[in-house]
C-alpha positions in Angstrom: 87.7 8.0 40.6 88.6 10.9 43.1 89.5 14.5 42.5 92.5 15.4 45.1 92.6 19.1 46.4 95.5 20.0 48.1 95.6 23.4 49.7 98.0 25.5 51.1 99.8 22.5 52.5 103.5 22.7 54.0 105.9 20.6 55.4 108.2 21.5 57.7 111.1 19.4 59.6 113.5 20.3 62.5 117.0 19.8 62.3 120.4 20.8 63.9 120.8 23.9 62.1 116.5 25.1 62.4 113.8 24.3 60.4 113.9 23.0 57.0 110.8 24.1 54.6 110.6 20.7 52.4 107.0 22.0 50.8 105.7 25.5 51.1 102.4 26.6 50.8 101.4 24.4 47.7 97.6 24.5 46.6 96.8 22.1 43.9 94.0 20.4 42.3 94.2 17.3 41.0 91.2 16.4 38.6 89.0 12.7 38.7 90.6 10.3 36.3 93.7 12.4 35.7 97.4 11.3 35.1 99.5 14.1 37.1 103.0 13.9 36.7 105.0 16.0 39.6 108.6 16.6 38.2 111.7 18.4 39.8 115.1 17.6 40.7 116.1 15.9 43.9 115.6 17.5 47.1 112.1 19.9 45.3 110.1 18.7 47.6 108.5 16.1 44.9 108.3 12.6 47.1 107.4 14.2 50.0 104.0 15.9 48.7 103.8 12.1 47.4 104.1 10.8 50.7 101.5 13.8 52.3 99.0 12.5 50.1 99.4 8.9 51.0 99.5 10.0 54.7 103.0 8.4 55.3 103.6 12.0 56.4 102.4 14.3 58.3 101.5 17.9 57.0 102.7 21.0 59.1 99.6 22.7 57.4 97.2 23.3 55.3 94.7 20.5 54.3 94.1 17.9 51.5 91.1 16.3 50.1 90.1 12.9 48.2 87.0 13.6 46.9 84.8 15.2 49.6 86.9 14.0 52.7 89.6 15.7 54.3 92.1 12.9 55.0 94.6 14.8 57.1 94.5 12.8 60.1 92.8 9.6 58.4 95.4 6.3 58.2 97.4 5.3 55.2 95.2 2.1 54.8 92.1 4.2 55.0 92.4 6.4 52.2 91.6 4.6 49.3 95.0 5.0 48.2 97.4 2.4 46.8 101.0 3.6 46.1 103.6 1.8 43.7 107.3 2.5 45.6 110.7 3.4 43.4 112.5 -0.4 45.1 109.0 -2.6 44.5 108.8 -3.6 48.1 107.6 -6.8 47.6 107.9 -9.7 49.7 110.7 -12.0 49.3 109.3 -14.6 51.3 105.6 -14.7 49.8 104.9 -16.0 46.2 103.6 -13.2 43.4 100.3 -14.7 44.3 100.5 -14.0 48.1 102.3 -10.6 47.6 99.3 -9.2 45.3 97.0 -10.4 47.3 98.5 -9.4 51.0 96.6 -6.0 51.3 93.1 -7.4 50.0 93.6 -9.8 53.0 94.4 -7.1 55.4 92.1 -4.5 54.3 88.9 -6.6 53.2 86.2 -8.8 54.2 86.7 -9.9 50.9 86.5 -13.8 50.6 89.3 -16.5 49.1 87.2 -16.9 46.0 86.8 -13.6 45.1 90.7 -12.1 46.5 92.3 -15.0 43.9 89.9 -13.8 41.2 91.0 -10.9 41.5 94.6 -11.1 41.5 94.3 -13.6 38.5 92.5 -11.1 36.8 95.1 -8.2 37.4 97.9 -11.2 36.6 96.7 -11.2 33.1 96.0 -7.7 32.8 99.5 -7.2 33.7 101.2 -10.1 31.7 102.4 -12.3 35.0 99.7 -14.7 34.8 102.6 -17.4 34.3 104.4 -16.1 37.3 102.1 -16.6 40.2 103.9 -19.1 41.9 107.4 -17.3 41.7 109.2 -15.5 44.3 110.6 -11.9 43.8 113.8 -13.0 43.5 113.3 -15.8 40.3 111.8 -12.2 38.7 113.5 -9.7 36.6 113.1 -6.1 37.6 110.3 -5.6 34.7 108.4 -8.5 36.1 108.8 -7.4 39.8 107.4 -3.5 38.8 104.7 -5.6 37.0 103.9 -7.5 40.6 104.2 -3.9 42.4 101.8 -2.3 40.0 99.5 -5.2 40.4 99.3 -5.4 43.8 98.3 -1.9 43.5 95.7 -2.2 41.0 94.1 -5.4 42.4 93.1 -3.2 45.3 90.4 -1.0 42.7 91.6 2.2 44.8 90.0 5.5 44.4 94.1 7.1 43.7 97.0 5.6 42.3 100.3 6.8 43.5 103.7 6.1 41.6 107.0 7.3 43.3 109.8 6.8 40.7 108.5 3.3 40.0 110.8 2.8 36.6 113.8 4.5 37.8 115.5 0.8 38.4 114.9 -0.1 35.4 117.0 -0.2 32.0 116.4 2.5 29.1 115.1 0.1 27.1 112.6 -1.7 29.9 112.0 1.9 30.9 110.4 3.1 27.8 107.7 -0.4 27.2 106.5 -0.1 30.9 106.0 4.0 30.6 103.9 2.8 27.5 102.0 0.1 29.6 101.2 2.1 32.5 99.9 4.5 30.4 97.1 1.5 28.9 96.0 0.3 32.4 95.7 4.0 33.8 93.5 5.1 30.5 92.0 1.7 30.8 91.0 1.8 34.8 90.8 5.4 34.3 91.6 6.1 37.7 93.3 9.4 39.4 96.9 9.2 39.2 99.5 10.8 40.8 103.4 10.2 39.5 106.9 11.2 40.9 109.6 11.6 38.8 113.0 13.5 37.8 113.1 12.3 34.1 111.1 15.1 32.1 111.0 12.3 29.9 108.8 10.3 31.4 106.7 13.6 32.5 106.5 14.8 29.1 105.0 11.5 27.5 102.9 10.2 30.4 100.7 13.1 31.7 97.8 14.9 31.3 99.3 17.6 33.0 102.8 18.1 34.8 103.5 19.9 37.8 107.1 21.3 37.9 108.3 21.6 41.5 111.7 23.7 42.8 112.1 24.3 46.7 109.2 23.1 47.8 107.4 25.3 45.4 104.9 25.1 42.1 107.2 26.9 39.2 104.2 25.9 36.2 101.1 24.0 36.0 100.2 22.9 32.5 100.0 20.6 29.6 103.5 19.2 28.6 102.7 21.1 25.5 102.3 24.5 27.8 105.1 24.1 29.7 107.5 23.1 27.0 106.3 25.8 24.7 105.4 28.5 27.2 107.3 28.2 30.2 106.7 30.4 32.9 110.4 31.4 34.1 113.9 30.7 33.1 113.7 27.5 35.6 110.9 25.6 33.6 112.7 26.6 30.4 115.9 25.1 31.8 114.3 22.0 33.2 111.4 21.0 30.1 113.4 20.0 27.2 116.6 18.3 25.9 119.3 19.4 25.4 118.1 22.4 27.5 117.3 26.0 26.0 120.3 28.3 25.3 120.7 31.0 27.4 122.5 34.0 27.1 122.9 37.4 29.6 122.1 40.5 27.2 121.2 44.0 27.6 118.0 45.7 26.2 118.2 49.2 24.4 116.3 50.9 22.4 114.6 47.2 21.4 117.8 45.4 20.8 119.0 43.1 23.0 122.9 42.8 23.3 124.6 39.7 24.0 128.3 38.4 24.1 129.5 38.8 20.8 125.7 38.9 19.1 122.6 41.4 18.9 119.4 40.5 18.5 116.3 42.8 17.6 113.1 42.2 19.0 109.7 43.1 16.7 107.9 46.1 18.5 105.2 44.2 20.3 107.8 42.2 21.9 110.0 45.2 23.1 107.1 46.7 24.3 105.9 43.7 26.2 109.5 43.1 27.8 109.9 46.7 28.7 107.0 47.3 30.2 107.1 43.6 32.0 110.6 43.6 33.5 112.2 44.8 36.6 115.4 45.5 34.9 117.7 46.0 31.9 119.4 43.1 32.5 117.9 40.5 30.5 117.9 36.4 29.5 117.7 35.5 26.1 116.1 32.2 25.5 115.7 29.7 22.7 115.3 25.8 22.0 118.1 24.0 19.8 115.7 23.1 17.7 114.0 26.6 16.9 117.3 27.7 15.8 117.3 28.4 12.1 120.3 27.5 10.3 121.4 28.8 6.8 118.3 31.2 7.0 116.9 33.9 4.4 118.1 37.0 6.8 119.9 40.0 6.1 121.5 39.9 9.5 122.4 36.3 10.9 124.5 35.6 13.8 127.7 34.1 12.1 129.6 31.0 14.4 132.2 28.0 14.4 131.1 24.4 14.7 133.1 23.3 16.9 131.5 19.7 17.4 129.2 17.5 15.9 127.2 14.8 17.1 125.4 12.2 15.2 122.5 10.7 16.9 120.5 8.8 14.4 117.8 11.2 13.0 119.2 14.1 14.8 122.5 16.0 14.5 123.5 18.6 17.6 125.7 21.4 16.2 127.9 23.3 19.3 128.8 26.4 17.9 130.8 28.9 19.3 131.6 32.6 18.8 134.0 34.4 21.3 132.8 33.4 25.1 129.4 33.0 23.3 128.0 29.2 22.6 124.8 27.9 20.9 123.4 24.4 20.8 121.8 23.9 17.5 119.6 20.5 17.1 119.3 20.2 13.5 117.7 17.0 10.9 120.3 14.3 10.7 120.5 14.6 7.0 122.0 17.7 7.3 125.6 18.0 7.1 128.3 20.0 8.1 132.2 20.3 8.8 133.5 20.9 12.1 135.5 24.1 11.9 133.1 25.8 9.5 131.3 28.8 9.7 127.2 28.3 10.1 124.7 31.2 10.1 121.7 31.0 11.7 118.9 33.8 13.5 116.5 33.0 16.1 112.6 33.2 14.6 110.8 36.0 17.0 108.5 33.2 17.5 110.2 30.6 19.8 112.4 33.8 21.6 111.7 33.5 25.1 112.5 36.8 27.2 113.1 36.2 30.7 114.0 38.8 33.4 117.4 38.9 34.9 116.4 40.0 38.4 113.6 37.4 38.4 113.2 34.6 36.0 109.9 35.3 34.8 109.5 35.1 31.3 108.5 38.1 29.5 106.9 37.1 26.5 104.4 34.6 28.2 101.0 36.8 29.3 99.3 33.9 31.4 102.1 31.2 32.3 100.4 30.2 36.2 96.9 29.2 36.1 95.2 30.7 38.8 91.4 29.1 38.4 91.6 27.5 42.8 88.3 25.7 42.0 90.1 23.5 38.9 93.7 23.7 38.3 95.3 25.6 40.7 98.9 26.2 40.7 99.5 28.7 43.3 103.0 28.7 45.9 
């Protein structure tokens, strides 16, 4: 196992119209035996800190460690890195067999003996012991991301790197290898770095996420942190589905008014988001599923269902008020009309308060960790 550090690095390319930024000034560390998931949507800047750290680009600046060695201007091969790629890239012309065992060849002074143990062992350990003698294309897309994942595990490198590796795949398919590669990594417990846009697969996989916008860190945490404390209206927007509501209010005298609903905050929590923000102008936020429907309150917000969906154990209320619209996620025993009125209040517990000027949310005290020597999230 290796511990990555990753400091202050940037990436920079020229173009037609100037430079382009792609990663700015990102310092990261990345601990020994963890499963790091970097999420964002296309163009953050995700694949191409991927591709810094497997040194099939070059940095602009900064520097990056794995373990004790700055690998900046080291090779690809050298690294100790083995990287699993969104489209396999396998071999069409080599048997499973030859394809895991390619880089061994290349890379080792391993012998014959102990390369086919190996990939015989990893065969098994991935469920493709059957397929050894196949070519890519006699294999599904599961069983090629098996052969990809094998290939890169057959190596025993210090860092595992997955860009996108189950985007190609169907839902179903999607979900059983997320749940696999979550076995081999806690079994191999090895340092692992994974690239996705699905929040899904961020939220189920990792140890910790990393959520990445412009080239920049927005939050460093757990999935529980970042779900349930995110640090500005972008995390909040990104973590979580269907996505927090929003709504443009105004605070005075510690009441926030919205389009067509007020809200009072408890004292603490006026006090916090008055003293925090840069502006009147403020964002209230809250999860569908924090929404309290049919509640014990002397002052609900009163709105038309508009539509209901059914989805299984879930229903999703849209309810609507004026230009003002809620998403409500609610048990799917509980049943309503479309067209009728539904109260509901927002517990002062999952209220998020986020600045209009800025993003940052106002209720969370400590949403960036700061700690350089263990987790550092800094941009």
């Amino acid at each position: 196992m290796s511990r990555i550090t990753i400091d202050n690095v940037r990436k920079e390319y020229d173009s037609d119209a100037g430079t382009i930024t792609a990663v700015e000034n990102v310092s990261l560390g990345i601990r020994d035996g963890e499963f790091l998931t970097i999420v964002g949507p296309s163009g953050s800047g995700k694949s191409t800190l991927l591709r810094m750290i497997a040194g099939l680009e070059d940095i602009s600046g900064g520097e990056i460690r794995i373990g004790e060695t700055v690998v900046n201007n080291i090779a690809p091969q050298n690294r100790g890195v083995a990287m699993v790629f969104q489209n396999y890239a396998l071999y069409p012309h080599m048997s499973v067999r030859q394809n895991m065992s390619y880089g061994l060849k290349l890379t080792t002074d391993l012998d014959s003996e102990e390369i086919q143990r190996r990939v015989e062992e990893t065969a098994e350990m991935m469920g493709i012991g059957d397929l050894l003698d196949k070519k890519p294309n006699n294999l599904s897309g599961g069983q090629q991301q098996r052969v990809a994942t094998g290939r890169a595990i057959v190596r025993k490198p210090e860092v595992f790197l997955f860009d996108e590796p189950l985007s190609n795949l169907d839902a179903k398919l999607r979900l059983h290898m997320r749940t696999e590669l979550q076995r081999i990594q806690e079994e191999l417990e090895t340092t692992s770095v994974y690239v996705t846009h699905d929040q899904t697969e961020a939220m189920t996989m990792s140890d910790r996420i990393v959520i990445l916008s412009d080239g920049t860190i927005q939050q460093l945490g757990t999935p529980a942190e970042v779900y349930a404390e995110p640090a500005n209206k972008f995390v909040a927007d990104f973590i979580g589905s269907p996505s927090m509501n929003f709504f443009e209010t105004r605070l005075e005298n510690g009441v926030l008014y919205g389009d067509e609903f007020e809200y009072e905050l408890e004292p603490q929590l006026a006090e916090a988001v008055r003293s925090g923000s840069t502006t009147d102008d403020l964002v209230l936020g809250i999860r569908p599923e924090h929404i309290q429907v049919d509640p014990a309150s002397d002052d609900p917000i009163s709105a038309r269902l508009d539509v209901l969906e059914h989805e299984g154990s879930d229903n999703y209320l849209y309810l609507s008020k004026g230009d003002a619209e809620w998403t409500v996620r609610v048990d799917g025993n509980t049943r309503f009309e479309e067209g009728e009125r539904i109260e509901f209040t927002f517990p002062p517990e999952h209220v998020h308060v986020f600045d209009g000027s800025t993003g940052e949310n106002l209720v969370v005290e400590t949403p960036v960790p700061t700690d350089s020597s263990d987790s550092s999230a800094t941009a």
